[in-house]
C-alpha positions in Angstrom: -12.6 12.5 14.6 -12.8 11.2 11.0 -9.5 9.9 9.6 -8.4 9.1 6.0 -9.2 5.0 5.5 -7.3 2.4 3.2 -9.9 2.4 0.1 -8.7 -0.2 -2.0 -11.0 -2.9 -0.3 -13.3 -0.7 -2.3 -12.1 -1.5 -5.4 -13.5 -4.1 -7.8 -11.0 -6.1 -9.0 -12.5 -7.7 -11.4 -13.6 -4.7 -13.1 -10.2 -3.4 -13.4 -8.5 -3.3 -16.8 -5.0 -1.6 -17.8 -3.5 -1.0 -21.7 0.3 -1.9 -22.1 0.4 -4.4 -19.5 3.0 -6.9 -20.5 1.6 -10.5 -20.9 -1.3 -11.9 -18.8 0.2 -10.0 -15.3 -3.2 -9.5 -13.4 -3.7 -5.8 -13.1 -5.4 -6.6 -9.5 -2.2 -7.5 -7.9 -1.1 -4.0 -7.9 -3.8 -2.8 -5.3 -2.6 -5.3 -2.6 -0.2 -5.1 -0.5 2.2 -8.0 -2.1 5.1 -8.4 -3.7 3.3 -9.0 -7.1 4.0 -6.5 -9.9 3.2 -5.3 -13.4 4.8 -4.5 -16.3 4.7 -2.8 -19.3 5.9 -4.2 -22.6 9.7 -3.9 -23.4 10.2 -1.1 -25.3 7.5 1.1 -24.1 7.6 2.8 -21.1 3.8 4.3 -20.8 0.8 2.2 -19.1 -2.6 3.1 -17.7 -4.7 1.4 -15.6 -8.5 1.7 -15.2 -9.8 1.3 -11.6 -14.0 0.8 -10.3 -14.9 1.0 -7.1 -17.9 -0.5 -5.7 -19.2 2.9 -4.1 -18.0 6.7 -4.4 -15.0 7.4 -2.3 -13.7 10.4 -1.9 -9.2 10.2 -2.2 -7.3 12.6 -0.1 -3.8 10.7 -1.0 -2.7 8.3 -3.7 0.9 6.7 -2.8 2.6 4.9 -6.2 5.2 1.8 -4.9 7.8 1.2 -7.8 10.5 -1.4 -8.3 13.6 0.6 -8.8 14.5 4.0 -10.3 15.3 2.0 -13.5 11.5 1.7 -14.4 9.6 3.6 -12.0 7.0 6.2 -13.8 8.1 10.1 -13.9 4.8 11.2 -14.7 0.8 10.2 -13.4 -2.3 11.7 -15.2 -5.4 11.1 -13.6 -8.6 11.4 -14.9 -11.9 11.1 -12.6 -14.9 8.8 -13.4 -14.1 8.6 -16.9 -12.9 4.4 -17.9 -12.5 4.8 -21.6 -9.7 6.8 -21.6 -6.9 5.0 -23.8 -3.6 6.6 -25.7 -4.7 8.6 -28.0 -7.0 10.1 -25.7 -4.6 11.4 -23.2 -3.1 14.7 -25.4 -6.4 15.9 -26.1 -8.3 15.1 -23.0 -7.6 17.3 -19.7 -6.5 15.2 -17.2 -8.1 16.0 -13.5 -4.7 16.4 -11.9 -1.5 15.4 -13.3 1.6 14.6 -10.6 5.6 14.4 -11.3 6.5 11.6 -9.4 10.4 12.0 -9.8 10.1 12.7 -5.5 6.9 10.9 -4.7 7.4 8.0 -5.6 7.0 5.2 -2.5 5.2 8.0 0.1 1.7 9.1 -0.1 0.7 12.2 -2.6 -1.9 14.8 -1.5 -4.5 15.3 -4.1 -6.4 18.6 -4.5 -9.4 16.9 -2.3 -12.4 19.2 -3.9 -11.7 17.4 -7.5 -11.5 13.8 -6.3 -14.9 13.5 -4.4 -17.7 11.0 -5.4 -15.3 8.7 -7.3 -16.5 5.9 -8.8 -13.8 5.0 -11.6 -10.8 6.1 -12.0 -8.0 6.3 -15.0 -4.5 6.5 -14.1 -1.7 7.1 -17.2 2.2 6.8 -16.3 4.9 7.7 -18.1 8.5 7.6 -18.4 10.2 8.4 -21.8 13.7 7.3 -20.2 12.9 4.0 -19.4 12.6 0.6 -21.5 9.7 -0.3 -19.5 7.6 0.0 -16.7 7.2 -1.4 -13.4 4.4 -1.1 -10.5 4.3 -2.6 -7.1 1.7 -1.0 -5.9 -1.0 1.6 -6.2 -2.8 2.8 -2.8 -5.4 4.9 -2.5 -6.6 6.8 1.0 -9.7 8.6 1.8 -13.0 8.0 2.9 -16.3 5.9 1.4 -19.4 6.5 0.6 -21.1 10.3 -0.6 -21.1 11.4 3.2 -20.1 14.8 4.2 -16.2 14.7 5.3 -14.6 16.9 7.2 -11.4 17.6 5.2 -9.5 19.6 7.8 -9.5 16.6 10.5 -9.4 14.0 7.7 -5.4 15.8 6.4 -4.5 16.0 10.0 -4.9 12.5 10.4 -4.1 10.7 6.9 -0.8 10.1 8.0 -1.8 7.5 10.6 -3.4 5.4 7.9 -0.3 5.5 5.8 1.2 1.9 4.8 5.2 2.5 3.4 6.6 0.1 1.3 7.5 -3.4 3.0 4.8 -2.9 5.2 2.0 -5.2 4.9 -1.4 -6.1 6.4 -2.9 -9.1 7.0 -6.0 -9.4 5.0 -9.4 -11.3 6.7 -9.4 -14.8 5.4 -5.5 -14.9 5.2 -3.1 -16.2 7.4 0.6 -15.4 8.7 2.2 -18.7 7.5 0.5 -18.0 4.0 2.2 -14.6 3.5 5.4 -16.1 5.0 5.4 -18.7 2.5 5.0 -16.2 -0.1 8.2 -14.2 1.1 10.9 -16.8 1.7 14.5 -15.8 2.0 13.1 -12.5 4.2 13.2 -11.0 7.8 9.9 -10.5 8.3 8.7 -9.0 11.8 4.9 -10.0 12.7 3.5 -7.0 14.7 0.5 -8.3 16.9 -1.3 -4.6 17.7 -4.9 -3.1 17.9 -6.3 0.5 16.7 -7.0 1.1 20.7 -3.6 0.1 22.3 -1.5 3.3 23.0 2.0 1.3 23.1 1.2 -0.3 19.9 0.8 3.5 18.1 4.2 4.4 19.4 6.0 1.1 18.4 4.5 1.0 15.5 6.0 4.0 13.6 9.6 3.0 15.1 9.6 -1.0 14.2 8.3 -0.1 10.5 11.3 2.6 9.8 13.8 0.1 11.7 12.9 -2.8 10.0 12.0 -1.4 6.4 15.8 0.1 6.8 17.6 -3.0 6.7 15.6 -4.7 4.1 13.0 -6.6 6.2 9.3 -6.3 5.6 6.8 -6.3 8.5 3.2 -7.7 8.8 0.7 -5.8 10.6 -1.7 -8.4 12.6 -4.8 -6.5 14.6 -6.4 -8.4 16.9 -9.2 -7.5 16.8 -10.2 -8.0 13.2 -7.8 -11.3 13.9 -8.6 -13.2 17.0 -8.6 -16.4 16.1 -5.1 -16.1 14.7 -3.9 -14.1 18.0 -5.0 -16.9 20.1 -3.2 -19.6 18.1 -0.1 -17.4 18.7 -1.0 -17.2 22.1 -1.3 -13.4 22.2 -2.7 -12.3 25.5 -1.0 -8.7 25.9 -0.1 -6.6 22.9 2.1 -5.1 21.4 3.9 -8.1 20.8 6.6 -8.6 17.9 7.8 -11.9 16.5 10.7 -12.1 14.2 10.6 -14.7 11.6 12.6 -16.1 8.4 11.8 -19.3 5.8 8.5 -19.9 8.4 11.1 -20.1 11.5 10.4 -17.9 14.6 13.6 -16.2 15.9 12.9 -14.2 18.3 10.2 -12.2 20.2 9.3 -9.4 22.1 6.0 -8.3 24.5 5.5 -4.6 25.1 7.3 -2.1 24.0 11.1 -2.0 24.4 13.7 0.1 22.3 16.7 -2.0 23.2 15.2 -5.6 22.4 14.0 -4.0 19.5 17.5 -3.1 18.5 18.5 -6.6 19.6 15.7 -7.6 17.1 16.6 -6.0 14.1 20.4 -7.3 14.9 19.5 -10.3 14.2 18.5 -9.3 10.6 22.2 -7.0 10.3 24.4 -9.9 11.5 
């Protein structure tokens, strides 16, 4: 069964280019999942961002992360394989598909899927004549690579598993857990040890993400699979297994899948 995939490992980052981006912010930083943002210049409260991937992908779901209400974009016009769009182009250009993002903001957005196959670059304008400013924390794109034929009915009943809400994050190959606990000091962040395979891992999943997002911790998704030689440094022999940390200090665990030391977890962040 063919399910929507995480394209943005697909994207070419140093290819990518943006107009209105306040100082030297590094547009890149906005298609991983980190805390890094960008910025439009004070004052003006419109960017775009010009996105190349490194083969045609074809997007099911885009899902726009902002900062606060304050400076989050209203408004998204997307135009397909075309990279020279700039601000006097975008009132007399059609745009592919345009989105109001005043309720979509932070969850994925369904696309019409017909228009946004084969995509190879990608022009994104936001808007928000409110606002002094902008702000971005991330933009995600879901779908599948490549010009293969995809099955578009399986691939919408399955997006959802591919989802990442914000303050959930994934560990990247080459990167390691005290790195991106380093980066995040003064958090609660809950490392979940899981694999694509393991059933109690796809129901604790779901549960530990909405628990822990809710009281302002961020959790870091480790699979073993694709990280073995982390998971045997951490001693993982059984999975799921869920460690609590904060400032690089463990403080507390849990193995399998257990509701109440769960909540006994996420205490710990509340108290």
């Amino acid at each position: 069964m063919q399910k929507a995939e995480y394209l943005n490992n697909y994207i070419i980052r140093k290819e990518c280019g943006g107009l209105n981006i306040e100082g030297d912010s590094d547009i890149s930083a906005v298609f991983d999942k980190t805390d890094n943002t960008i910025k439009s210049n004070s004052g003006d409260a419109t960017m775009i961002t010009s996105i190349k991937f490194q083969d045609k992908v074809n997007i099911v779901s885009i899902q726009i992360n902002g900062v606060s209400e304050e400076t989050n974009p209203v408004s998204m016009k997307c135009y397909i394989n075309k990279l020279d769009i700039d601000f006097s182009d975008i009132s007399d250009i059609p745009s592919t598909q345009q989105f109001n993002l005043t309720k979509d903001m932070n969850k994925p957005i369904k696309v019409n899927i017909p228009k946004w196959k084969n995509v190879s670059e990608l022009t994104l304008y936001f808007e928000n004549e409110e606002a002094d400013h902008l702000e971005i924390r991330q933009i995600l794109f879901f779908g599948s690579a490549g010009s293969q034929n995809i099955n578009i009915g399986e691939m919408k009943k399955n997006e959802d598993e591919n989802y990442v809400p914000e303050g959930v994050f994934i560990l990247k190959k080459g990167d390691t857990i005290e790195n991106f606990l380093s980066k995040n000091p003064g958090k609660f962040v809950f490392v979940d040890f899981h694999a694509t395979w393991c059933g109690p891992c796809k129901q604790l999943g779901p549960i530990l993400c909405k628990k822990a997002t809710s009281v302002g911790a961020i959790v870091l998704k480790v699979d073993i699979d694709q990280h073995q030689r982390i998971a045997a440094m951490n001693g993982i022999s059984s999975i799921p297994v869920v460690f609590l940390y904060k400032d690089g200090v463990k403080l507390d665990s849990m193995v399998g899948f257990n509701r109440d030391r769960l909540d006994q977890m996420i205490s710990l962040v509340t108290n």
